[in-house]
C-alpha positions in Angstrom: 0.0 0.0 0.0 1.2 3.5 -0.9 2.5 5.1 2.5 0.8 8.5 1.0 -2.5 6.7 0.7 -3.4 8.4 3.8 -1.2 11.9 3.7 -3.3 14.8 4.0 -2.1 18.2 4.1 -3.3 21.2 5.5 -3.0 24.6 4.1 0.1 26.6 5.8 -0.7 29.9 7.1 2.8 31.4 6.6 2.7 31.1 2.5 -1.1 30.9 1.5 0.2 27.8 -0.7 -2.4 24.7 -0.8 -1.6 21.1 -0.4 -0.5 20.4 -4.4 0.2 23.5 -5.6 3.9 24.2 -7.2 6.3 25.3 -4.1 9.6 24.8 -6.1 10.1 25.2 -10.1 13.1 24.2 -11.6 13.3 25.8 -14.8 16.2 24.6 -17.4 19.3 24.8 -14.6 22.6 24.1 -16.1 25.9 24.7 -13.8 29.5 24.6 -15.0 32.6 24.0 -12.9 35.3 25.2 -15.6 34.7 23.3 -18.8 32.8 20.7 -16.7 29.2 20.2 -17.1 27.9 19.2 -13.4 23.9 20.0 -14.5 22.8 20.6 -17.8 19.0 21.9 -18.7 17.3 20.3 -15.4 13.8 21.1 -15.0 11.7 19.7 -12.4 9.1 21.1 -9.6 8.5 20.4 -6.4 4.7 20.4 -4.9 3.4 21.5 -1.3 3.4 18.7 1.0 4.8 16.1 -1.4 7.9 13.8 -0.8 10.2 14.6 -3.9 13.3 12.3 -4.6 15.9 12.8 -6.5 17.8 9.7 -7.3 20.5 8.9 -10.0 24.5 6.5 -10.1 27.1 8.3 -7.9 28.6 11.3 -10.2 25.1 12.2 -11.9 24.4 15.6 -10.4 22.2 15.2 -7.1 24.3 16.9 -4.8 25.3 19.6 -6.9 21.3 20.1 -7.4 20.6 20.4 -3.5 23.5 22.9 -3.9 21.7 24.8 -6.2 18.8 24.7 -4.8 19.7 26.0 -1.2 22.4 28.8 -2.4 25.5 26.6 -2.1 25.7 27.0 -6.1 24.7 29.8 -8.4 23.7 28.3 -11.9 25.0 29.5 -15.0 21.5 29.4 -16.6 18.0 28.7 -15.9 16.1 29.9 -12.9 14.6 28.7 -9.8 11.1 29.9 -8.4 10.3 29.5 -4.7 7.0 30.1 -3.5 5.8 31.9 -7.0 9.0 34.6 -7.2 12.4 34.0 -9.0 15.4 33.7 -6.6 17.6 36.1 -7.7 21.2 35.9 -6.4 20.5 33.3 -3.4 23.0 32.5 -0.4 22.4 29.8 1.9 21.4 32.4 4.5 18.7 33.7 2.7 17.4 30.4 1.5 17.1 29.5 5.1 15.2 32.9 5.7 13.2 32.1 3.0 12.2 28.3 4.2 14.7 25.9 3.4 16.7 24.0 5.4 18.8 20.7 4.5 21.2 18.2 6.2 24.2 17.0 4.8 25.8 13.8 3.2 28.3 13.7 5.7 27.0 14.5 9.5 27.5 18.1 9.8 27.4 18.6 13.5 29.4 20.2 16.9 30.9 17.5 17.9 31.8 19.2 21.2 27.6 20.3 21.8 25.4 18.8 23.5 22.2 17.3 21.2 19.9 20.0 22.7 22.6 22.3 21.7 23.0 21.8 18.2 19.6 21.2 17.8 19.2 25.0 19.5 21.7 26.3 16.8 19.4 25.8 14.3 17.0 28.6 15.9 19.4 30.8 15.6 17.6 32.4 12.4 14.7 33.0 14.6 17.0 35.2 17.5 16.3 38.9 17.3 18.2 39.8 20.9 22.6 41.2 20.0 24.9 38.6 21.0 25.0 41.2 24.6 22.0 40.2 25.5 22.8 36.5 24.7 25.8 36.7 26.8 24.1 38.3 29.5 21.6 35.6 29.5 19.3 38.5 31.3 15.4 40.3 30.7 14.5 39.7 26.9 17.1 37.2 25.9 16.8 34.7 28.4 12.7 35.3 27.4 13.5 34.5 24.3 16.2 31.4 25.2 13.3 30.1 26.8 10.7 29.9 24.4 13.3 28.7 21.7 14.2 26.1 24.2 10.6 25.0 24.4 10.5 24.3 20.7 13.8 22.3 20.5 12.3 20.6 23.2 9.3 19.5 21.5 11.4 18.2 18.5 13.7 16.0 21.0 10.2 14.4 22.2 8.8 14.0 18.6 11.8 12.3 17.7 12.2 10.2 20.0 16.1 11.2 21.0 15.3 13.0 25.1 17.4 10.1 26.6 20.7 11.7 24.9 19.2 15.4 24.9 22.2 16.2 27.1 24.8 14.0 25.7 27.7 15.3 23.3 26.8 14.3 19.7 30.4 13.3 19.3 29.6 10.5 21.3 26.8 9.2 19.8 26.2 6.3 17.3 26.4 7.4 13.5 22.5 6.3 12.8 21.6 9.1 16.1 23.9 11.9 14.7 21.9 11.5 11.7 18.7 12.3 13.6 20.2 15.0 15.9 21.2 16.9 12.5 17.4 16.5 11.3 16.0 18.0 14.6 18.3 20.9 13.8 16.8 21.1 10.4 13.8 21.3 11.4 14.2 23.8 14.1 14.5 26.2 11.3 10.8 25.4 10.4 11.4 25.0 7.0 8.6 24.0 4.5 10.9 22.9 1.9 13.5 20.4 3.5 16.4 18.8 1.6 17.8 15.4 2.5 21.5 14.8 1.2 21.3 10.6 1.8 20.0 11.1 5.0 20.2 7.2 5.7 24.1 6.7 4.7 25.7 4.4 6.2 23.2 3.1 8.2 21.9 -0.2 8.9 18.7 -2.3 8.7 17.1 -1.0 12.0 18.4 2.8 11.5 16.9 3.2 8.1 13.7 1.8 9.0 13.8 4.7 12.3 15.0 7.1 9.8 12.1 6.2 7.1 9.6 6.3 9.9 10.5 9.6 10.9 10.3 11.4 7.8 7.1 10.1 6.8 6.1 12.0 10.2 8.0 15.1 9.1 5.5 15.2 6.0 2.8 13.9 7.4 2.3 15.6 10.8 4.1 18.6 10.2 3.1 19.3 7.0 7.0 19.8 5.8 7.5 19.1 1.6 10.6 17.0 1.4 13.2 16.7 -1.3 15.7 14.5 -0.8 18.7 12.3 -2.1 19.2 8.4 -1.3 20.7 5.5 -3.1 18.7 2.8 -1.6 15.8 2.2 -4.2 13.3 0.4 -2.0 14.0 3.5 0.7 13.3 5.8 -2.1 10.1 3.3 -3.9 8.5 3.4 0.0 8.9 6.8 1.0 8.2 9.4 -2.2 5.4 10.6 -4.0 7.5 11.7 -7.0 10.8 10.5 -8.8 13.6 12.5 -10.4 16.2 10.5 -11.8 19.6 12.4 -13.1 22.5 10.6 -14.9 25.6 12.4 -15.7 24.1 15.5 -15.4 21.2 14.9 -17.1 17.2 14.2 -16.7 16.5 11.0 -17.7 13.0 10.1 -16.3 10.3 12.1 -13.6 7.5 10.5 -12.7 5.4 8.6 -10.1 8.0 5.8 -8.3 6.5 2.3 -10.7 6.7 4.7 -13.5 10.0 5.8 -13.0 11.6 1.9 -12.0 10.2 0.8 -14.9 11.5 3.0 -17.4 14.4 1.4 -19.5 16.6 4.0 -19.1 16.6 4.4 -15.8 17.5 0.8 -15.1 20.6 1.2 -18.0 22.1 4.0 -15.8 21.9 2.0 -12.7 22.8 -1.4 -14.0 25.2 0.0 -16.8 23.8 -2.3 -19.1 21.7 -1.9 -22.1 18.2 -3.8 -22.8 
């Protein structure tokens, strides 16, 4: 059975976008490293409260997309509307601003911090006391510390990680590093979030966690997720909508059976021809 047979999605209040409608447009991207073509004429959208992945062989352009998409990269051509306006000039400050937030390929964490630390960091956008106040920890900052610390709270207890809220992340096992850095993702409130292979390196039991939390991401926070992962049956499960890159290139887009099905999608990942 579909695992979005039973997704519903409310409207958001803070971008007048419905469930369905276009969030993220894609228009004819192309990016260029030198003389080397990392993207070339990608066009794809993403819609409100969907589960959009992008899959394709190691080297075909995924990463460098996500970098795109959240500022990392500015494209040589093509354009990128968010929310019904052209980005023009985007840095990965302002796409955070602007509602996107992302974890990493490799767990990009304080090793040093606590979990409810790094988790906190991500709030940071949200802070509007000097770093004075913060260091005086007095009147309106420690207000505001307070009800910032309430909301990283409530993502410890949704998922599931208050036994090691005080724990350095340095300590902890791979497949919980991985979850601390998506609490701190989603301490930025995003409502477009972007998955670099969030379930890496992980085995049977931490995917399954991992899978089970995402799904609750879209479901029962309404957040629209595009992500990355090599693990075909992760991706078949979990998304609405397929994109499939190979060297650079769009090669299919489609509903998951569609996309597993199509001839050229299997030649990029088997590497044989049919």
């Amino acid at each position: 059975m579909n695992v979005h047979a039973m997704n519903t999605q409310s409207q958001s209040p803070d971008d007048g976008i419905r469930a369905g409608d276009l969030l993220m447009d894609v228009r004819n991207v192309s990016l260029r490293f030198g003389g080397v073509n990392a993207i070339t004429d990608i066009s794809f959208n993403v819609r409100k409260g969907e589960i959009r992945a992008i899959i394709g062989p190691n080297g075909a352009g995924k990463t460098s997309m996500l970098n795109v998409i959240n500022g990392f990269y500015t494209p040589q051509e093509g354009t990128i509307m968010f929310r019904g306006k052209e980005r023009r000039g985007m840095k990965p400050h302002h796409a955070v601003r602007q509602g996107i937030a992302r974890t990493f390929q490799n767990v990009a964490l304080f090793k040093g911090m606590s979990t409810l630390d790094n988790i906190m960091t991500g709030r940071s956008v949200f802070m509007k006391r000097n770093l004075l106040w913060q260091m005086l920890w007095h009147g309106p900052a420690l207000t505001e510390e307070i009800e910032h610390r309430e909301k990283v709270e409530e993502i410890i207890d949704f998922l599931e990680i208050q036994h090691i809220r005080s724990t350095l992340v340095g300590k902890l096992p791979y497949g919980l590093q991985k979850r601390v850095e998506l609490g701190r993702a989603l301490a930025m409130e995003p409502s477009l979030l972007l998955l670099d292979e969030p379930m890496a390196g992980m085995n049977l039991e931490e995917k399954e966690d991992m899978s089970r939390f995402i799904l609750d991401v879209n479901r029962q926070r309404g957040t629209t997720i595009a992500l990355i992962e090599h693990d075909m049956g992760v991706v078949m499960d979990l998304s609405d909508r397929v994109v499939v890159l190979d060297y650079g290139k769009k090669i299919a887009d489609g509903v998951p059976d569609a996309v597993k099905s199509n001839p050229q999608v299997i030649d990029a990942y088997l590497g044989v021809e049919h």
